[in-house]
N, CA, C and O atoms as a GROMACS GRO file, in nm:
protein
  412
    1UNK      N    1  -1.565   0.856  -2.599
    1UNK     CA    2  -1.605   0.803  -2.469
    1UNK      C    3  -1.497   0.837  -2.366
    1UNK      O    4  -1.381   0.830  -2.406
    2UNK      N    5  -1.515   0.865  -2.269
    2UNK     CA    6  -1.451   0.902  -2.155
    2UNK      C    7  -1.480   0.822  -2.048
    2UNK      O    8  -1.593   0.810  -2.001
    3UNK      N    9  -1.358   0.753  -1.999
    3UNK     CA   10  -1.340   0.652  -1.889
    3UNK      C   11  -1.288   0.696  -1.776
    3UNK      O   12  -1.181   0.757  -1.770
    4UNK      N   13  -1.372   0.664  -1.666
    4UNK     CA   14  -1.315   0.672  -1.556
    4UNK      C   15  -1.205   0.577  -1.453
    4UNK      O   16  -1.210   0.454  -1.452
    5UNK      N   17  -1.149   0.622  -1.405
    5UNK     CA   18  -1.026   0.555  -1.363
    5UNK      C   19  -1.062   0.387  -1.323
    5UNK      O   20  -1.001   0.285  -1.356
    6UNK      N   21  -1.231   0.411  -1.213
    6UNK     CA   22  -1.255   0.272  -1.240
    6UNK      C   23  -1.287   0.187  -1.308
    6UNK      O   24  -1.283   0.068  -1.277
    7UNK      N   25  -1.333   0.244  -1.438
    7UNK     CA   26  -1.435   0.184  -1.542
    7UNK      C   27  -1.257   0.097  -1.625
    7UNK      O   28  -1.244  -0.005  -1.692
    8UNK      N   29  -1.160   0.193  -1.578
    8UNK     CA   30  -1.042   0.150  -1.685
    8UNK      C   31  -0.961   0.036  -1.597
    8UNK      O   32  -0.916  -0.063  -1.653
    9UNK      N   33  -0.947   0.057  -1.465
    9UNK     CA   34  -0.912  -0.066  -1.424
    9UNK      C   35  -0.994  -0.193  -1.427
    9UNK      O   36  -0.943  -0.305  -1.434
   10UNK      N   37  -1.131  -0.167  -1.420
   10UNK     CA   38  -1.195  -0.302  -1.445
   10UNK      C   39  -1.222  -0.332  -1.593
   10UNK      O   40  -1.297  -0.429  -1.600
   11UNK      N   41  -1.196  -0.296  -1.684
   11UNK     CA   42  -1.178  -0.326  -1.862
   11UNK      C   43  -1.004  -0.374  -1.825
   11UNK      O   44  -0.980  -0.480  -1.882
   12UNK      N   45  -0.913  -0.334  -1.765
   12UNK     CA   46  -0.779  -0.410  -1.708
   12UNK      C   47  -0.775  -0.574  -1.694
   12UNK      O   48  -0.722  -0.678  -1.732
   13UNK      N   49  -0.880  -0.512  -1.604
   13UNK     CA   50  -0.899  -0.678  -1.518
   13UNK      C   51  -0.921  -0.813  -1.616
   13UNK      O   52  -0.846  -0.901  -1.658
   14UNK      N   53  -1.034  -0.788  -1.626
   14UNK     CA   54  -1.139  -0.852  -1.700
   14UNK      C   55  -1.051  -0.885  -1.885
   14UNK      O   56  -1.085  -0.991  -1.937
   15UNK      N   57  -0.973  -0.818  -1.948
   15UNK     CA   58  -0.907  -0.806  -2.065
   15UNK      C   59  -0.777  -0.917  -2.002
   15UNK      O   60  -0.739  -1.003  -2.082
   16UNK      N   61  -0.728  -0.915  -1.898
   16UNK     CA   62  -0.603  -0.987  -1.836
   16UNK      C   63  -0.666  -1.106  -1.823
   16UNK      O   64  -0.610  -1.204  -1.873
   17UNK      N   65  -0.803  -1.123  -1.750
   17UNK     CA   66  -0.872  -1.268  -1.728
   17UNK      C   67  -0.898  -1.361  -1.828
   17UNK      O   68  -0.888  -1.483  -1.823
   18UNK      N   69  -0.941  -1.272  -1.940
   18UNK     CA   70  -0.959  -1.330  -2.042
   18UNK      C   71  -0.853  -1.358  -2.173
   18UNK      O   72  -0.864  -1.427  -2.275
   19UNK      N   73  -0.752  -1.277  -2.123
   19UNK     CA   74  -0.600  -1.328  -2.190
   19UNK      C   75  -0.565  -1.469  -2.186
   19UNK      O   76  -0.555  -1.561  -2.267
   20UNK      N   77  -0.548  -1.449  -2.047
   20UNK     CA   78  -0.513  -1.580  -2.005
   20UNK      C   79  -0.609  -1.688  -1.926
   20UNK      O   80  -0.570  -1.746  -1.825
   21UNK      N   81  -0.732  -1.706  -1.983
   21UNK     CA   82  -0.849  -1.788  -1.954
   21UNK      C   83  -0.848  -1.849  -1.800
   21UNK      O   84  -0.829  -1.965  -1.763
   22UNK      N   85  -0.876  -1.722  -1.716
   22UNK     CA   86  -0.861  -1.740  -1.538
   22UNK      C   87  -0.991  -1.765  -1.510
   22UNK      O   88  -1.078  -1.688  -1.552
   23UNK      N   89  -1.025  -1.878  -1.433
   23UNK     CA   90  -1.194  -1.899  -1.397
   23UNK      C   91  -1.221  -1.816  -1.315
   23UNK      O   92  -1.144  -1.764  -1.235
   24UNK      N   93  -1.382  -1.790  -1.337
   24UNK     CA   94  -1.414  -1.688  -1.246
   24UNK      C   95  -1.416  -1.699  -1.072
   24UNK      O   96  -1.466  -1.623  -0.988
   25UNK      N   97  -1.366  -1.782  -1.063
   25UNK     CA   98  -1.335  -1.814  -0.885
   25UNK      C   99  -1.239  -1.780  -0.842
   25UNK      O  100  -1.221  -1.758  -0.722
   26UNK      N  101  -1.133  -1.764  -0.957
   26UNK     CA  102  -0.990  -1.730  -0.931
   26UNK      C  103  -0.952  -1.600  -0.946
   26UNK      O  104  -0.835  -1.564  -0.956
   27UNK      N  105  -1.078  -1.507  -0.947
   27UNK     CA  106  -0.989  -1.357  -1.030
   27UNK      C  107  -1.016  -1.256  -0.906
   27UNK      O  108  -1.052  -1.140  -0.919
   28UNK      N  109  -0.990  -1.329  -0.772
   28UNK     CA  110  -0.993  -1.313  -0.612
   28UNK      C  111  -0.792  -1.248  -0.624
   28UNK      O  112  -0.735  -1.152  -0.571
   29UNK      N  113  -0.748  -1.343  -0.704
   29UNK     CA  114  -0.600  -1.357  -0.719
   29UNK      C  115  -0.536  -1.215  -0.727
   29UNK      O  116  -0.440  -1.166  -0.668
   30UNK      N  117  -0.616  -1.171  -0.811
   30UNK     CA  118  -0.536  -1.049  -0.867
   30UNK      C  119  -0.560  -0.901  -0.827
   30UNK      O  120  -0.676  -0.892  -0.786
   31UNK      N  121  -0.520  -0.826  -0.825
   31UNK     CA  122  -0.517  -0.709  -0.794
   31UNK      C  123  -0.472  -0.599  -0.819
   31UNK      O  124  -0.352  -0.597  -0.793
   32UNK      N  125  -0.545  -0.416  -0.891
   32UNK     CA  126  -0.500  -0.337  -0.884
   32UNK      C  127  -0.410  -0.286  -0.843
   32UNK      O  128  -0.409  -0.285  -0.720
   33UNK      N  129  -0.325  -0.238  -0.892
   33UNK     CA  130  -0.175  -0.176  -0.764
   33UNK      C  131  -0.216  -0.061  -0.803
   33UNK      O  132  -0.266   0.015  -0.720
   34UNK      N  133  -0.206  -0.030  -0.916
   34UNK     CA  134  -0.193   0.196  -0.915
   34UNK      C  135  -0.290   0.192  -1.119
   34UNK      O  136  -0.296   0.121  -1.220
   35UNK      N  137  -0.336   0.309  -1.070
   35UNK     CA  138  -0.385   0.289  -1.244
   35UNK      C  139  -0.379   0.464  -1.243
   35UNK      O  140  -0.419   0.539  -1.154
   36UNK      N  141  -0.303   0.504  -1.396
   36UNK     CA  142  -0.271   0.656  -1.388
   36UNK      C  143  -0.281   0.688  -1.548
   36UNK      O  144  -0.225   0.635  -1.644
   37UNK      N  145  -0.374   0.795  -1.538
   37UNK     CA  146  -0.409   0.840  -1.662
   37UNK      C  147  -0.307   0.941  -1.734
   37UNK      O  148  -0.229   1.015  -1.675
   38UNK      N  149  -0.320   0.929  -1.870
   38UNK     CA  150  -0.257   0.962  -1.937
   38UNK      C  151  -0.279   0.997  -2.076
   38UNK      O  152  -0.348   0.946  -2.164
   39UNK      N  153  -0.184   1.122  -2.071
   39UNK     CA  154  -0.239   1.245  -2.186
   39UNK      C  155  -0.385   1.237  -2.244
   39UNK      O  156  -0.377   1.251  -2.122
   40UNK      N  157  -0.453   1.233  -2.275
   40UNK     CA  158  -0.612   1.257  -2.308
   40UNK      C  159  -0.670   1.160  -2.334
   40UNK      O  160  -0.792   1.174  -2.336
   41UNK      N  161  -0.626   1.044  -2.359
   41UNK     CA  162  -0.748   0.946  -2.411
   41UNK      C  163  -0.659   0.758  -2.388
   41UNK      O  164  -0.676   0.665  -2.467
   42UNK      N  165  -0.568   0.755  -2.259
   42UNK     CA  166  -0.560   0.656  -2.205
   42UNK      C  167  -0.499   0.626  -2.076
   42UNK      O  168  -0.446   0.714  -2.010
   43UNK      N  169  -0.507   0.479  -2.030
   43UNK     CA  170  -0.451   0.480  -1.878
   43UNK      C  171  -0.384   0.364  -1.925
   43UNK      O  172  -0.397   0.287  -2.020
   44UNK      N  173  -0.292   0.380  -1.804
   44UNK     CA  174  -0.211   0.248  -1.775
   44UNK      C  175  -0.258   0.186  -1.634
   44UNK      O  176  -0.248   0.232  -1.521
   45UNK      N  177  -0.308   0.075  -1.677
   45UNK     CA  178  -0.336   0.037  -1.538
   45UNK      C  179  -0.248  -0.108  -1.496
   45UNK      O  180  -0.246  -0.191  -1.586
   46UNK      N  181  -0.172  -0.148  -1.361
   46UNK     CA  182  -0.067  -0.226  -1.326
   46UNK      C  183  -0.155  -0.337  -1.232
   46UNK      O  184  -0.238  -0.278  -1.162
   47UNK      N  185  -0.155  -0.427  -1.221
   47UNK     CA  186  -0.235  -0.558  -1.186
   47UNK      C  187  -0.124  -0.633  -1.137
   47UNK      O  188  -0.036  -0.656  -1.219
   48UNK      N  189  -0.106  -0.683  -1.005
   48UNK     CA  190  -0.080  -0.818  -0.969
   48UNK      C  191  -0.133  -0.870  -0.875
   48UNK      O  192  -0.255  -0.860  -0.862
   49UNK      N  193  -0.030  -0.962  -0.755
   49UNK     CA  194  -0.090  -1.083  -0.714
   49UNK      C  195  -0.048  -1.036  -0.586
   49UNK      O  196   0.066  -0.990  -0.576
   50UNK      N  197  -0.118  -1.040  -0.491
   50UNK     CA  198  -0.099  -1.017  -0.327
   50UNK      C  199   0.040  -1.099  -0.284
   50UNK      O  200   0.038  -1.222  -0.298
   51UNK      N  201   0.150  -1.039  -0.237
   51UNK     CA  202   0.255  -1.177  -0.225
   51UNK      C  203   0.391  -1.146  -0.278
   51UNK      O  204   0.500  -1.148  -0.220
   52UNK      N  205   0.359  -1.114  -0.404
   52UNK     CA  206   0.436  -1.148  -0.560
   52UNK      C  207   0.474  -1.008  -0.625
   52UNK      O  208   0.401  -0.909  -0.627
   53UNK      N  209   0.598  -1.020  -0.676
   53UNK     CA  210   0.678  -0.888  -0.726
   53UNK      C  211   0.612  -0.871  -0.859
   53UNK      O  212   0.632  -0.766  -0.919
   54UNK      N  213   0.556  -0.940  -0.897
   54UNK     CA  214   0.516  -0.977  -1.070
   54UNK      C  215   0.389  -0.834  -1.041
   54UNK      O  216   0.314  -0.801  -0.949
   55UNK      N  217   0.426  -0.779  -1.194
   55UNK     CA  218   0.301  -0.704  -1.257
   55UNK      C  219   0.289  -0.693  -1.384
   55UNK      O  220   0.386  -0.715  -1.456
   56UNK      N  221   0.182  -0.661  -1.431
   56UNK     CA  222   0.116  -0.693  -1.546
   56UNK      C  223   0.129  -0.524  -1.562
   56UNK      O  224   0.118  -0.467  -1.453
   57UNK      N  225   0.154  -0.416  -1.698
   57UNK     CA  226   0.093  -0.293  -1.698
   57UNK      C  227   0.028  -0.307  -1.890
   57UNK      O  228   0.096  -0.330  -1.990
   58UNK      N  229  -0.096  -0.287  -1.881
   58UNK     CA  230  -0.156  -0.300  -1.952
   58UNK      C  231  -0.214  -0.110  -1.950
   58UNK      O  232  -0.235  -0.033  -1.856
   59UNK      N  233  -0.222  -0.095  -2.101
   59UNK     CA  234  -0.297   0.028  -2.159
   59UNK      C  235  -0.461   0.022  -2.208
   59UNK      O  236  -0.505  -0.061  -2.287
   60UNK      N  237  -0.524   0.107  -2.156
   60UNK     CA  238  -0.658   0.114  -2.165
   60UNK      C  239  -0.714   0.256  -2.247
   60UNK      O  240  -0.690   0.366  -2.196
   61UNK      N  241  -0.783   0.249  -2.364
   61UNK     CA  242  -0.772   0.363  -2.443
   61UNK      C  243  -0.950   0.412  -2.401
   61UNK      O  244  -1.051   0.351  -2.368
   62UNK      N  245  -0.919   0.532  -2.423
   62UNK     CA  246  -1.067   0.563  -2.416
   62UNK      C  247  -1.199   0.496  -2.454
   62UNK      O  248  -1.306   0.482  -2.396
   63UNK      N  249  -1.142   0.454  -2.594
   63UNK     CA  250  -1.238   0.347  -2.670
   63UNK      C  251  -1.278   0.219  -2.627
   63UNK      O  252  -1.327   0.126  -2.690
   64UNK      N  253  -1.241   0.236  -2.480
   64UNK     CA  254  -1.248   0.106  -2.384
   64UNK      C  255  -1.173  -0.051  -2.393
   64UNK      O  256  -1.183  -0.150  -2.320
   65UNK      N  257  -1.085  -0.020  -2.532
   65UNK     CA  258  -1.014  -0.116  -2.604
   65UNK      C  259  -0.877  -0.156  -2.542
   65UNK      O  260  -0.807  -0.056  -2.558
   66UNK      N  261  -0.806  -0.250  -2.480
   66UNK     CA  262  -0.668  -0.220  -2.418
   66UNK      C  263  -0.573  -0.311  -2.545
   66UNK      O  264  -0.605  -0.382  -2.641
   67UNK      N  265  -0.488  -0.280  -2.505
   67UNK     CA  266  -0.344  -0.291  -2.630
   67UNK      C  267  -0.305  -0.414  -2.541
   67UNK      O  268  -0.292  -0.426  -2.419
   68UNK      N  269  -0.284  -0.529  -2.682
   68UNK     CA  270  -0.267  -0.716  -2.645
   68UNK      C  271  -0.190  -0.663  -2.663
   68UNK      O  272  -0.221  -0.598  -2.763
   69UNK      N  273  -0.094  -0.638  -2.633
   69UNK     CA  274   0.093  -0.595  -2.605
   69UNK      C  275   0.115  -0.538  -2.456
   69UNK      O  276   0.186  -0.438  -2.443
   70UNK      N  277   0.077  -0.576  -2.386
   70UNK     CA  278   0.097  -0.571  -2.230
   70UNK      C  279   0.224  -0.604  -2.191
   70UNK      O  280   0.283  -0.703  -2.233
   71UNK      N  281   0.271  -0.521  -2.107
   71UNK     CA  282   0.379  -0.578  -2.044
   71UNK      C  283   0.342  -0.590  -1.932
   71UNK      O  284   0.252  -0.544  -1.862
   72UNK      N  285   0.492  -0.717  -1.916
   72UNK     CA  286   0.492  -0.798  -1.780
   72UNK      C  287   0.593  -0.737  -1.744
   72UNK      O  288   0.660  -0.678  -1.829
   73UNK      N  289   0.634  -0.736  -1.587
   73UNK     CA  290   0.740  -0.686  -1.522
   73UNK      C  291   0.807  -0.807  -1.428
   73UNK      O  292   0.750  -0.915  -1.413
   74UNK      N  293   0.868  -0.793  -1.399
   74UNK     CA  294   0.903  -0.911  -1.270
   74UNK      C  295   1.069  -0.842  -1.246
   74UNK      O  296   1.134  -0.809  -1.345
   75UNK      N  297   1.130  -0.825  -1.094
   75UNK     CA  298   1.212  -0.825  -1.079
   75UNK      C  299   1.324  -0.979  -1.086
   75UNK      O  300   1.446  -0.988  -1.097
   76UNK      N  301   1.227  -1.073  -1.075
   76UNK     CA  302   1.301  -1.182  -1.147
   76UNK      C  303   1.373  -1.244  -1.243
   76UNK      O  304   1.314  -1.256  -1.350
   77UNK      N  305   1.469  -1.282  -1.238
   77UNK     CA  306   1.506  -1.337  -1.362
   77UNK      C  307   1.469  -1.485  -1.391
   77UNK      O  308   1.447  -1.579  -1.313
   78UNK      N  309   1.469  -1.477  -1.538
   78UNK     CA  310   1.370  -1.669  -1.581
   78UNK      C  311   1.459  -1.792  -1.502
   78UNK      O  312   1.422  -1.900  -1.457
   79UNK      N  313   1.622  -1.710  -1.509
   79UNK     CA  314   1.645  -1.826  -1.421
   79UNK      C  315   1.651  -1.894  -1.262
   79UNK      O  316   1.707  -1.992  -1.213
   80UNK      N  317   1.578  -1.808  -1.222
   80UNK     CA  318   1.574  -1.802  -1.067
   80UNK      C  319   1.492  -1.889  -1.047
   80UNK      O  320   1.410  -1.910  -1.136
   81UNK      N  321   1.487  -1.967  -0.928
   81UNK     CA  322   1.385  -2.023  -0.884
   81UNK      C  323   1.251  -1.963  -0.872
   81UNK      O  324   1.228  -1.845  -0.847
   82UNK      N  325   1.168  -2.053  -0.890
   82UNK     CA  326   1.029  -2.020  -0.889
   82UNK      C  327   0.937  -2.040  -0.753
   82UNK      O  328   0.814  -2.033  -0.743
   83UNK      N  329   1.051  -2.070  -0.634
   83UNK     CA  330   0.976  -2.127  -0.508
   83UNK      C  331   0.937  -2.009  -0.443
   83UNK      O  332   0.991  -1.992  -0.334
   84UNK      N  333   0.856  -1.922  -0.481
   84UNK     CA  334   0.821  -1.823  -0.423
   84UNK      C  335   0.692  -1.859  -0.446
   84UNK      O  336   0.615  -1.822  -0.358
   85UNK      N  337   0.625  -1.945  -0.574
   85UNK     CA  338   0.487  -1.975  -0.629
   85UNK      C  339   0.463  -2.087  -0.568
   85UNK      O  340   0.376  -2.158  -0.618
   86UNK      N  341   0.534  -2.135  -0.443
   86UNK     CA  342   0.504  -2.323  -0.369
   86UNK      C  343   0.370  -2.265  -0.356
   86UNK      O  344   0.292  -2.346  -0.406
   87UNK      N  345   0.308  -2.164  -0.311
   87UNK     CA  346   0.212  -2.150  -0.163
   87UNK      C  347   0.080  -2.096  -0.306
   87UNK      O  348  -0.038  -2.101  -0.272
   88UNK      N  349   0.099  -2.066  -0.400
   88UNK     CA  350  -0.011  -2.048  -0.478
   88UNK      C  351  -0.065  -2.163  -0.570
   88UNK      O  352   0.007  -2.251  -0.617
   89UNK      N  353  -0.223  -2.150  -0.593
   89UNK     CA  354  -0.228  -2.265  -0.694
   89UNK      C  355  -0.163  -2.276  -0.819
   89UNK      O  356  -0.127  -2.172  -0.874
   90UNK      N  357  -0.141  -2.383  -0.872
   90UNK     CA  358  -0.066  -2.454  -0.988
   90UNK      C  359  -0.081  -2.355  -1.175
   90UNK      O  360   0.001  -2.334  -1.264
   91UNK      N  361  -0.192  -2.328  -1.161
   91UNK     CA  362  -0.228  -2.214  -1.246
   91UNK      C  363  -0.165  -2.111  -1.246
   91UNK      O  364  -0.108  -2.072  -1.347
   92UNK      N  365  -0.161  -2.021  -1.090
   92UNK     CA  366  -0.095  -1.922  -1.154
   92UNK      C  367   0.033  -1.953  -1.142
   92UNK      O  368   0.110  -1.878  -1.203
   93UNK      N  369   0.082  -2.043  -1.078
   93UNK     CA  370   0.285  -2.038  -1.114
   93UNK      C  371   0.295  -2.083  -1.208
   93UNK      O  372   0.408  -2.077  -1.257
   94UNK      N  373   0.173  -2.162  -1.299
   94UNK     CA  374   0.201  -2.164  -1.445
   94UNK      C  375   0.238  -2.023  -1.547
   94UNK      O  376   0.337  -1.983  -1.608
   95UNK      N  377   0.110  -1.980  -1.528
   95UNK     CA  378   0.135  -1.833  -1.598
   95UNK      C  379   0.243  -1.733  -1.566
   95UNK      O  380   0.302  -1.657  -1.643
   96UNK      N  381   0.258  -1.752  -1.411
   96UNK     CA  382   0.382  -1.670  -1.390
   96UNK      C  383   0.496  -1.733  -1.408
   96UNK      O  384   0.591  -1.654  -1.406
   97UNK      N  385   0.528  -1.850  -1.426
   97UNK     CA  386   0.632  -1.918  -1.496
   97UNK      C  387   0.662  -1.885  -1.618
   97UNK      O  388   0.769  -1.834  -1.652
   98UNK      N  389   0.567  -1.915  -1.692
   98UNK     CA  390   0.533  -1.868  -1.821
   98UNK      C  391   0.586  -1.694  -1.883
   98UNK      O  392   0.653  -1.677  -1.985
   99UNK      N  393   0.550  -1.613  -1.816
   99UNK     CA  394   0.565  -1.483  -1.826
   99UNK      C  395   0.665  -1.468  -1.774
   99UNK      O  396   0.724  -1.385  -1.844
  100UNK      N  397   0.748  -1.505  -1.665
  100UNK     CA  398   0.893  -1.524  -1.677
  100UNK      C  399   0.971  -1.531  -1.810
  100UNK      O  400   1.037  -1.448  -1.873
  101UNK      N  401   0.944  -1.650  -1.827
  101UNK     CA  402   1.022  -1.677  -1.936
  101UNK      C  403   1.055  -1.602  -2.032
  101UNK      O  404   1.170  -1.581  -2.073
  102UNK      N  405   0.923  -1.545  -2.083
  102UNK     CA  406   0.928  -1.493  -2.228
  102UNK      C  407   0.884  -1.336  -2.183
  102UNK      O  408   0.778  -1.292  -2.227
  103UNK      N  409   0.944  -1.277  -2.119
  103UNK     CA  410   0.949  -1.142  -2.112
  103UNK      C  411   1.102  -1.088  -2.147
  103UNK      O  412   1.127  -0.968  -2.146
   0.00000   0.00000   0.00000
């Protein structure tokens, strides 16, 4: 099967939503940054939050399957304050708290 760049960012999306159980009202939140294919049969596609240094880069294989070993990025460190997440709902400075931490 052969995926197209959009077909692989939205198997991105949707694989991230359902990682981390985001209601469907909330997946307004997130957003494509760059998605770039690679050598024959996958992409990396990078997801975050309008605002926010945080990204997600998740791999998408031809087989439409993406790899639960995603990395998180953040120029943050876990011990920094988190008052950059005052102005978002409680959910996601959970998760991005969360993914702080343990990256």
């Amino acid at each position: 099967m052969e995926l197209t760049t959009t077909q692989a960012e939205q198997i991105a999306l949707d694989f991230l939503m359902d990682d981390w159980s985001i209601p469907p009202d909330d997946h307004q939140w997130f957003t494509v940054l760059s998605s770039r294919f690679i050598g024959e049969n996958w992409y990396i596609v990078e997801i975050g939050i309008e605002g926010l240094p945080d990204t997600w880069a998740i791999q998408v294989y031809d087989t439409g399957e993406c790899d639960p070993n995603y990395t998180f990025i953040s120029p943050l460190s876990p011990s920094e304050s988190n008052s950059d997440l005052a102005d978002f709902p409680d959910w996601i400075a959970q998760v991005l708290i969360a993914e702080r931490k343990h990256r």
